[in-house]
NUDO-838990 format. One record per residue (C-alpha): x, y, z. Coordinates in steps of 0.02 Angstrom, whole numbers, plus 32768, in hexadecimal, padded with zeros to 4 digits. Layout:
// NUDO-838990
XYZ
...
//
This chain:
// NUDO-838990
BABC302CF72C
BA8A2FA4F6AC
BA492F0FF6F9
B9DD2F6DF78E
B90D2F4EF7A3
B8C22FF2F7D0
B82D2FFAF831
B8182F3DF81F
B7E92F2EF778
B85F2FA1F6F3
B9182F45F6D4
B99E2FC2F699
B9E92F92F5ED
BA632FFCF59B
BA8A30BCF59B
BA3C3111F506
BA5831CCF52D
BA963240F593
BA5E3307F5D3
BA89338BF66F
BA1D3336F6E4
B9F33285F6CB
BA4F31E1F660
B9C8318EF5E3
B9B730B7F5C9
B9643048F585
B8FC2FDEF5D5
B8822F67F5F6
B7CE2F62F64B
B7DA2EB0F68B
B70F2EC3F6B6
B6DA2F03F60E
B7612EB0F5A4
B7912F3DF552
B8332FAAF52C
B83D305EF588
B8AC30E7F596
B8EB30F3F636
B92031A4F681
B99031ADF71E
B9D7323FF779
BA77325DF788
BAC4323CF840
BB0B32CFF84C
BA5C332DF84A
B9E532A3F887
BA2432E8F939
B9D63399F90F
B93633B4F950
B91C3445F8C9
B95333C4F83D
B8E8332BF87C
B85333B3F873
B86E33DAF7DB
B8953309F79D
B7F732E9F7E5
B7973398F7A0
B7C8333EF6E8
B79B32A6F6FB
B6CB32EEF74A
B6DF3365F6B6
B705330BF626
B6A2326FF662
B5F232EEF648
B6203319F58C
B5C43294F52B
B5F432CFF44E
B643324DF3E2
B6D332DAF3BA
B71632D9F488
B76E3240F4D6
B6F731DFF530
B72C31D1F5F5
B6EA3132F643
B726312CF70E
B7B4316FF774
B808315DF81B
B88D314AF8A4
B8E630ABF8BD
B96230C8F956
B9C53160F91A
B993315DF857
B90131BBF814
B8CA3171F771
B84E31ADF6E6
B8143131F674
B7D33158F5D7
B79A311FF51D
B83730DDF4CD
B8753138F424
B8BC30F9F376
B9053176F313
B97A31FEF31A
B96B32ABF371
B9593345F2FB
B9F733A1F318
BA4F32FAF2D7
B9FA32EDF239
BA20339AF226
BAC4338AF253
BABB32DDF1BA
BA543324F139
BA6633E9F13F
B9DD344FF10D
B93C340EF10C
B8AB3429F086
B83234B0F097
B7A3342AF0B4
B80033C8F129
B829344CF193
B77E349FF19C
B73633EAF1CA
B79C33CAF264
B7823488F28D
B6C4346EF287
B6E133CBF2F5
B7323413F36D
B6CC34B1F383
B63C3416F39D
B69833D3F41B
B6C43482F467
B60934B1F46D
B5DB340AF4C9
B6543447F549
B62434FCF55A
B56A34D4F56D
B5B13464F601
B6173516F636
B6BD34B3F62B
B7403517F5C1
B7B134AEF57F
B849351CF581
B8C934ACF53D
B89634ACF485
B92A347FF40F
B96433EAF382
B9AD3391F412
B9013379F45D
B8AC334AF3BD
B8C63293F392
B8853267F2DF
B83A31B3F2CE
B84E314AF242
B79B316DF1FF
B7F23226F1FC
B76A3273F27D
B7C432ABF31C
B7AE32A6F3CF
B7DA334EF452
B8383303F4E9
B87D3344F57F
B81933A9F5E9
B8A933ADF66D
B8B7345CF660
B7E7346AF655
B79934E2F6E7
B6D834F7F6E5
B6A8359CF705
B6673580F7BB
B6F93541F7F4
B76B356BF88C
B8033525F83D
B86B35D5F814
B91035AAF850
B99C35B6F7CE
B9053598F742
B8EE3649F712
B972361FF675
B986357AF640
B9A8351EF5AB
BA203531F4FA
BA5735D0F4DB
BA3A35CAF432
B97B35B9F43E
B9463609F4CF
B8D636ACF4C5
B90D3757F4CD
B88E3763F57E
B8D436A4F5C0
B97D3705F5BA
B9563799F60F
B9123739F684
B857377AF66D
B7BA371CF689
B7A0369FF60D
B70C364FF59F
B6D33601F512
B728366EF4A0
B7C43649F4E2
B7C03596F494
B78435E4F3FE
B8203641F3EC
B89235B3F413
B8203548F37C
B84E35C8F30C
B90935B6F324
B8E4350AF312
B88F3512F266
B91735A0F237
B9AF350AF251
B94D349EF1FC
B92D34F7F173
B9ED3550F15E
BA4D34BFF1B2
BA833532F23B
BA4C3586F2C5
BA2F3668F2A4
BA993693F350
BB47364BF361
BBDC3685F3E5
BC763642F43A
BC033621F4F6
BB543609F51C
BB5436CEF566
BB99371EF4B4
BAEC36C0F460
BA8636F3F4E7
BAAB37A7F4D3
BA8C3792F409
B9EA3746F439
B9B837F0F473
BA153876F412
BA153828F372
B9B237F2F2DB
B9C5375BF28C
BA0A3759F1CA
B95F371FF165
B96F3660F13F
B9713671F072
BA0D36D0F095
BA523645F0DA
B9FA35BEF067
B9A535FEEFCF
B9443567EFC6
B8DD35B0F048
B83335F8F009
B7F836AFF045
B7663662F0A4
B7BF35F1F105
B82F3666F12D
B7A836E9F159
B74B365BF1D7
B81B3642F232
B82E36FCF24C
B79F3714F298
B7B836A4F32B
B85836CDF338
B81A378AF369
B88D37E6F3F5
B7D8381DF43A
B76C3790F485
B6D237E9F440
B70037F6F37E
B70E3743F375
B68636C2F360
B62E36CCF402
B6013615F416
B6583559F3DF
B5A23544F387
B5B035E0F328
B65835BBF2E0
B62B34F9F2C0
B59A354FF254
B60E35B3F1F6
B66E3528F1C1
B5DF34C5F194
B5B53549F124
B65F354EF0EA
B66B3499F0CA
B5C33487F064
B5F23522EFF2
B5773598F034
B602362FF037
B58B36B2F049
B555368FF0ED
B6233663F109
B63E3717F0D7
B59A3769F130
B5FA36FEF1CA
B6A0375FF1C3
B66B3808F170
B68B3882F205
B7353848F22B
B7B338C7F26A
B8513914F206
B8DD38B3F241
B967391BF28F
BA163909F254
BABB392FF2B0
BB22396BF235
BADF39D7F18C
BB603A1BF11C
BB2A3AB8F0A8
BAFF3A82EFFF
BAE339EAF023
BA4639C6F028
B9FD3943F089
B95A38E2F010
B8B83892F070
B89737E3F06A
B81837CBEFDB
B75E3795F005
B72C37CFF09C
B7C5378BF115
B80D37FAF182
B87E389CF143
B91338E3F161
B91439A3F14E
B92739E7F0AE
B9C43A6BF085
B9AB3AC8EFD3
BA323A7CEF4E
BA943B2EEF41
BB193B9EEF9A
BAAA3C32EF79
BA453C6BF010
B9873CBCEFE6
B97B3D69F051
B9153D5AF0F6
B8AD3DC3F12D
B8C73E0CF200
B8363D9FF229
B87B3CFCF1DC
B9193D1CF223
B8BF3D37F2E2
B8603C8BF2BE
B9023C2FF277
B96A3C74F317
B8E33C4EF392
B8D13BA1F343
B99C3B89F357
B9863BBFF401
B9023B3BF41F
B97F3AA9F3E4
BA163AE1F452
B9893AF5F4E5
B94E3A2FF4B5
BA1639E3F49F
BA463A31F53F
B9AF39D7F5A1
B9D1393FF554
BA803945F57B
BA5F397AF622
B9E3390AF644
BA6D387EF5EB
BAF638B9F67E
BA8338B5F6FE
BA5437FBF6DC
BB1137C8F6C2
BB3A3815F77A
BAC237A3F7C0
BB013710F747
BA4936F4F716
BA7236ECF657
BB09365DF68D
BA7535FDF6BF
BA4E35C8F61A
BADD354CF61D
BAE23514F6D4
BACA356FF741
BB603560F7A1
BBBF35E4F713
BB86366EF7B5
BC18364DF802
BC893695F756
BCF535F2F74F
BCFA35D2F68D
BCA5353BF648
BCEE34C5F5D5
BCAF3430F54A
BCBC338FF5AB
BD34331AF55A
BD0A326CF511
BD5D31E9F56E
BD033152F53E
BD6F30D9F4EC
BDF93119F544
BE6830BFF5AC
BE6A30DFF688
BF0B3148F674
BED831B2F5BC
BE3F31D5F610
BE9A3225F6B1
BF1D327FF645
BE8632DAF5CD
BE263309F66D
BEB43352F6B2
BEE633A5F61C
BE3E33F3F605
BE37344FF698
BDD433D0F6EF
BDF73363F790
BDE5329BF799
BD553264F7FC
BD2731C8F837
BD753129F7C5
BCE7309EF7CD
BD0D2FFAF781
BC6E2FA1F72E
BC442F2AF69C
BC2B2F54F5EE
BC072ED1F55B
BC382F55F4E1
BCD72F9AF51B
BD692F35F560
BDB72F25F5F2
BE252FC4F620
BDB3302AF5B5
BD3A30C5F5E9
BC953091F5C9
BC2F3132F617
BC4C31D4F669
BBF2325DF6C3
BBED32EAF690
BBDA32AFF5D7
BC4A32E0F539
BBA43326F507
BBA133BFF5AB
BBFF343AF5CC
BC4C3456F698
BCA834D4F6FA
BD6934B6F6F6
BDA13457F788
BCFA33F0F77E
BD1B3341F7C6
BCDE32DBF72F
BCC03221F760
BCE93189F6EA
BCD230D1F6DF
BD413051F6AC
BD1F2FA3F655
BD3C2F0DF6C8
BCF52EA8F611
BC512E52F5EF
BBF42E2CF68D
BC2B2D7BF6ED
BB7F2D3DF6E1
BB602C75F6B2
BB562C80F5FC
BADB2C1CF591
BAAE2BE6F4EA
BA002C44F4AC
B9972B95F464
B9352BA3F3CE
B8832BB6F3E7
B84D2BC0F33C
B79E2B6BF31C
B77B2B6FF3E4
B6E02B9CF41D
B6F62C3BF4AC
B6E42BB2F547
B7592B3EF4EE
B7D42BD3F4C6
B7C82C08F577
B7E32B56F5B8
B8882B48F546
B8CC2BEFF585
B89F2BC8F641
B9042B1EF61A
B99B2B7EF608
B98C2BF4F68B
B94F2C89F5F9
B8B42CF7F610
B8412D06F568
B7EF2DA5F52A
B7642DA5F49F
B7902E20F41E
B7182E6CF39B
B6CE2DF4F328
B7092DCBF272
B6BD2D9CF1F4
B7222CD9F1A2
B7012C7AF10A
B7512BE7F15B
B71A2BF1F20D
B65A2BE2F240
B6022C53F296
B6292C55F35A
B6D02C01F365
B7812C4BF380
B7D52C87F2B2
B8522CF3F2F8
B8CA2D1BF38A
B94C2D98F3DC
B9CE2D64F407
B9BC2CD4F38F
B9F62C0DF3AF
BAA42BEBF3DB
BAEB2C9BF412
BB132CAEF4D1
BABD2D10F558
BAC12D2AF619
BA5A2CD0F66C
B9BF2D1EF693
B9BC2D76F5F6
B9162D98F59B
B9012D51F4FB
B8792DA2F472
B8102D30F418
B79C2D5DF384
B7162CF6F359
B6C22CE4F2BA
B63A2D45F276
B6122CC0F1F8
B6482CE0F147
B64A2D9DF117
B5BC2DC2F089
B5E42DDDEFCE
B5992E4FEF71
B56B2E25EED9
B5C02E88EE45
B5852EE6EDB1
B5A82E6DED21
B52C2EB4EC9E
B5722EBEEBF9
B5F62E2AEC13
B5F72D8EEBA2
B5AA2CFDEBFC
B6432CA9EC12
B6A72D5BEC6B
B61B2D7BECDC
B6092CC5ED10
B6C92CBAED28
B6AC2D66ED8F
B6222D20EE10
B6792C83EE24
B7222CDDEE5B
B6CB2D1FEEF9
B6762C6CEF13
B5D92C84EEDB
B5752BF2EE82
B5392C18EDC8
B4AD2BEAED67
B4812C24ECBC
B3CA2C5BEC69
B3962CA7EBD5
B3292D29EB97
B3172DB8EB0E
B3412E44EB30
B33E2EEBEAA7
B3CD2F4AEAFD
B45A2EC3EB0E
B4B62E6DEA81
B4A42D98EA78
B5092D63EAFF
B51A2DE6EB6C
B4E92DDAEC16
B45D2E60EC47
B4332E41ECEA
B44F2DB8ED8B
B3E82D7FEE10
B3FA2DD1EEA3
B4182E78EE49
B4C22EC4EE4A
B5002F13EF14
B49F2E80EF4B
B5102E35EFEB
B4F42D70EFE7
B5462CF3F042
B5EE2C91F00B
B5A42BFDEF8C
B4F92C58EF6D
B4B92C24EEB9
B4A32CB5EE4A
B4552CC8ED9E
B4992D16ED15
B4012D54EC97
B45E2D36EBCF
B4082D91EB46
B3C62D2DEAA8
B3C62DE7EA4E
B3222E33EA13
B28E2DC0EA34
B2562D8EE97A
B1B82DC6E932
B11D2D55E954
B0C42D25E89D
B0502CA6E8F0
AF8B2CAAE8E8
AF032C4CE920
AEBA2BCCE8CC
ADFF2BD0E8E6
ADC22AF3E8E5
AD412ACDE872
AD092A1EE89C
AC5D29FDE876
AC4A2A8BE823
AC202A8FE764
ACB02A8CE6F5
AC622B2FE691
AC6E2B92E72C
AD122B4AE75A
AD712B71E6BA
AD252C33E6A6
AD682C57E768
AE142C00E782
AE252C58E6BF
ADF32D0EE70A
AE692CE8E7A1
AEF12CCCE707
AF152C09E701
AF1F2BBDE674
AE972B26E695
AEA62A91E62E
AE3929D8E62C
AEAC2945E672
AEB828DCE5DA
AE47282BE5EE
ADDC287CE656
AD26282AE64E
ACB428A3E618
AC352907E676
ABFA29B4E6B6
AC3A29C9E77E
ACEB29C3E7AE
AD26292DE7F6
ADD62971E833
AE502A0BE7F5
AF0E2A17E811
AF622A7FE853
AEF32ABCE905
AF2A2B4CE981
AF9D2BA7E92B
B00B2B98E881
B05A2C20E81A
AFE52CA6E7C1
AFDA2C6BE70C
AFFC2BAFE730
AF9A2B1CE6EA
AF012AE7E73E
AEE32A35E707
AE1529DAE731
ADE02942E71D
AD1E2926E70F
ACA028C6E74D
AC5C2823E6C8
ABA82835E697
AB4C27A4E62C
AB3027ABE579
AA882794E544
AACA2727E4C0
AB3026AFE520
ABCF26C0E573
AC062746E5C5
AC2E27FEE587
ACB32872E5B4
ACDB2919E578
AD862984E56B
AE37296BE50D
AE1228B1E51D
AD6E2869E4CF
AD1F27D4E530
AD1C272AE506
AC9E26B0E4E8
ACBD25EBE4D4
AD64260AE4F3
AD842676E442
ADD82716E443
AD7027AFE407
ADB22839E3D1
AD9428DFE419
ADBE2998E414
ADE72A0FE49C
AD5A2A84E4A4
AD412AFEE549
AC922AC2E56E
AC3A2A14E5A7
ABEF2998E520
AC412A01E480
ACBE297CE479
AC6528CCE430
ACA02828E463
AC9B27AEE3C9
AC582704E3FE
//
């Protein structure tokens, strides 16, 4: 019941499922800190040596099978009269739900959880446990859409003693032809069921149906299953091909290993539909019951398995004595095989072996019934449907429910979900309300380190629980950002109380804003609290203010606040028309004005300049435009006649008069005039 500690460390939460043998919970690893799934038998079979055996055969069994596609199993036990399993707890939804939600599934989809299962099968196999039990309900599909196989309650390894009422167990609408004849079993067995599996999936229903468990078991092994794309066009000829196959009557024309098959559908799923077809090529003509004349009956295209084929015509071709010997002979042979089989079928029902596949109580002929769903019924609706049904009342046991009210069934055993023998004592329990434990109010922990969060909850009488870590802009890194339940709502004392601390502030990747305007991209970075600062370049390939690249690059993850740079092109970077400009200084002006003149300036005398022969200074230096002005002024030499003397646009002067001049490209061809 909710509320118990198992083995001294695993507290029962609430019920989560249901099956023949055992009641599923939640739970929680108070060691480890960690939610489980908790499995429990059922009381009325933990007293059965044969049925502890086989609780405890599962839980050494399925705790050896190490594959990311099989439900992990982490300890089990006995705790006074309860034998417990406890295993990795599942999100999601088992398969023959989301069947049951979404129909049909695609091609691809189906074919992937095929090829996980057949990985999880072949884990198993190479560990000689046959799983027995495959079907949608034992499938449970995570929310990352990969699934896990659970339930190996049914699971016998081959060396095993344990043959007791285990011959035929299981669904009747997936068990093998050979698991209901009640024939040795092995890994093709599981195959068979997997096919079923894929063939609901992939049609939305399952290929044998029938009004009891026995009328399905006997289709299992006299007849053929309609091909899928009959059922669901939408299903592709190789696909169809891979589900026939396993779903062989004979062990040996199916795929002879899980590995095998998971190869096949690898092939299938990466396109490669030759090997798919190589795969499935020498698959048998599928018999049918019933073939009218004229009407023929057309293979399945591409390799799938056939059906065989009647000639479109009332018109019968002559036969010759020989064909006629072969064709009798060969009829012959069929009524030989259809009377074994239903021999051997009559045989097995005298010694209820095929009755086994629901429980295996159906020996003694009473007829079994659906158990009816009493929860949310009231103590006296509950009685009158039980009796109504066939069934008698067992025992009445009061308990406390926070979801139901008081009055109200909250659980029964068997389950809505099984079906019993009429006159079955079915057991229920009625709400006495929410537990009478001190109630009290959950405090808010938010910003709390773990001790201080611990200390809070201890405070109150509240254990604390550290939850996965999650990343918070607001919160730092190490200190409590979320919580479950959260402040103010109203426990029992005693309760545990998740707390999540912060991961520090969850990275940002920086976006692709190449080809934005400045201001858009800026706007852009600054939305997911980034920092921006702006450069420019030239750039050939982006238009004038357009941004054409950041610092860090683009998928970049930063921090909250990180500064990033946004690169803004200036367009085309011009064309440089700059040249040297060699200095002449010292140099005479002769040599001066024929260089700078072959370089392409345009050198002129600075006007006043004193005459003389060397260059006394020259403007511009470095670097100036080709073709612009190069102006020198020269060094002053004496005049032999007085005075100084000067040469260029302006003459010299002597005494302070002003001589005339003209501007001549050489040194002394210009006077002065004293």
């Amino acid at each position: 019941m909710p509320g118990m500690i198992l083995g001294g460390r695993y507290q029962v939460q609430d019920k989560i499922g249901s099956g023949g043998m055992a009641t599923v919970y939640r739970g929680l690893d108070e060691v480890l800190g960690r939610t489980v799934a908790i499995k429990t038998m059922l009381p009325q079979y933990a007293s059965d040596p044969s049925f502890a055996a086989r609780f405890k055969q599962e839980a050494q069994a399925a705790a050896a099978l190490q594959s990311p596609y099989i439900v992990s199993v982490y300890d089990w036990g006995k705790d006074a009269d309860t034998y417990y399993i406890v295993m990795e707890y599942l999100r999601g939804t088992d398969l023959k739900s989301g069947i049951r939600k979404h129909g049909a599934l695609d091609c691809k989809k189906v074919a992937q959880i095929g090829s996980q299962i057949a990985q999880a099968l072949s884990v198993a196999h190479k560990h000689d446990i046959i799983h027995r039990d495959i079907k949608p309900q034992n499938i449970m599909v995570q929310p990352d859409g990969n699934i896990k196989v659970m339930d190996f309650g049914i699971a016998r390894a081959k060396n095993s003693h344990l043959t007791q009422d285990n011959s035929v167990l299981g669904t009747a609408h997936y068990v093998s032809p050979e698991q209901t004849q009640g024939k040795d079993l092995g890994p093709t067995t599981d195959i068979y069921s997997l096919g079923i599996v894929m063939y609901e999936a992939a049609t939305g229903q399952v290929p044998f149906q029938g009004d009891d468990a026995i009328s399905v078991a006997l289709k299992q092994v006299n007849e053929q299953p309609k091909p899928p794309s009959e059922l669901n066009p939408a299903v592709d000829p190789s696909l169809e091909s891979i589900i026939l196959k396993c779903m062989q009557k004979s062990p040996a024309a199916r795929f002879q290993t899980a590995d095998e098959l998971y190869h096949v559908l690898r092939d299938y799923l990466a396109g490669r539909m030759q090997a798919v077809n190589n795969a499935t090529a020498m698959l048998a003509a599928q018999a049918t019951n019933k073939i009218e004349r004229g009407a023929g009956v057309q293979p399945v295209k591409s390799g799938t398995a056939t059906m065989p084929r009647v000639e479109r015509t009332n018109r019968y071709r002559a036969q010759s004595a020989t064909e006629q010997a072969a064709e009798e002979e060969a009829a012959r042979e069929r009524r030989h095989r259809r009377n074994v089989i239903l021999g051997v079928i009559g045989a097995l029902l005298a010694v209820a072996v095929v009755a086994a596949i629901v429980v295996s109580a159906l020996s003694s002929g009473a007829k079994t019934k659906s158990v009816p769903d009493l929860i949310g019924r009231t103590q006296d609706e509950a009685i009158a449907m039980i009796l109504e049904n066939g069934f008698e009342v067992g025992d009445v046991e009061p308990g406390y429910s926070k979801d139901y009210e008081e009055g109200l069934v909250f659980d029964q055993s068997p389950t809505s979900t099984q079906t019993a023998e009429e006159g079955t004592k079915i057991d229920i329990f009625v709400s006495q309300g929410e537990s009478p434990v001190d109630q009290v109010e959950v405090p808010d922990l938010t910003n709390c380190t773990q001790e201080e969060a611990d200390e809070r909850l201890e405070a109150r009488g509240l254990k604390g629980r550290r939850g996965d870590d999650q990343p918070s802009d607001t919160i730092e890194d190490g200190r409590v950002c979320a919580q479950d339940p959260e402040e103010g709502e109203t426990v029992g004392r005693g309760s545990f109380i998740t707390y999540h601390l912060s991961s520090g502030a969850e990275p940002i990747e920086v976006p692709d804003v190449a080809g934005q305007n400045a201001d858009a991209a800026e706007q852009a970075l600054k939305d997911l609290g980034l920092t921006v600062k702006r450069d420019y370049d030239y750039s050939s390939t982006d238009a004038e203010g357009t941004v054409f690249r950041t610092d860090p690059d683009a998928g970049t993850e930063v921090e909250k606040g990180q500064e990033v740079t946004i690169y803004i092109s200036q367009g085309p970077k011009p064309v440089d028309t700059t040249v040297s400009v060699p200095s002449y200084v010292g140099y005479d002006y002769s040599i001066a004005y024929s260089e700078l003149s072959a370089l392409g300036f345009n050198v002129v005398l600075a006007q006043g300049s004193p005459s003389g022969g060397k260059v006394l200074s020259q403007y511009p230096t470095g670097t100036a435009e080709k073709g612009a002005t190069i102006t020198i002024t020269l060094e002053a030499y004496p005049d032999p006649n007085g005075g100084t003397t000067g040469g260029g646009t302006g003459g010299g002067t002597t005494g302070g008069e002003t001589g005339g001049g003209t501007d001549t490209p050489s040194i002394g061809e210009g006077d002065g005039v004293s």
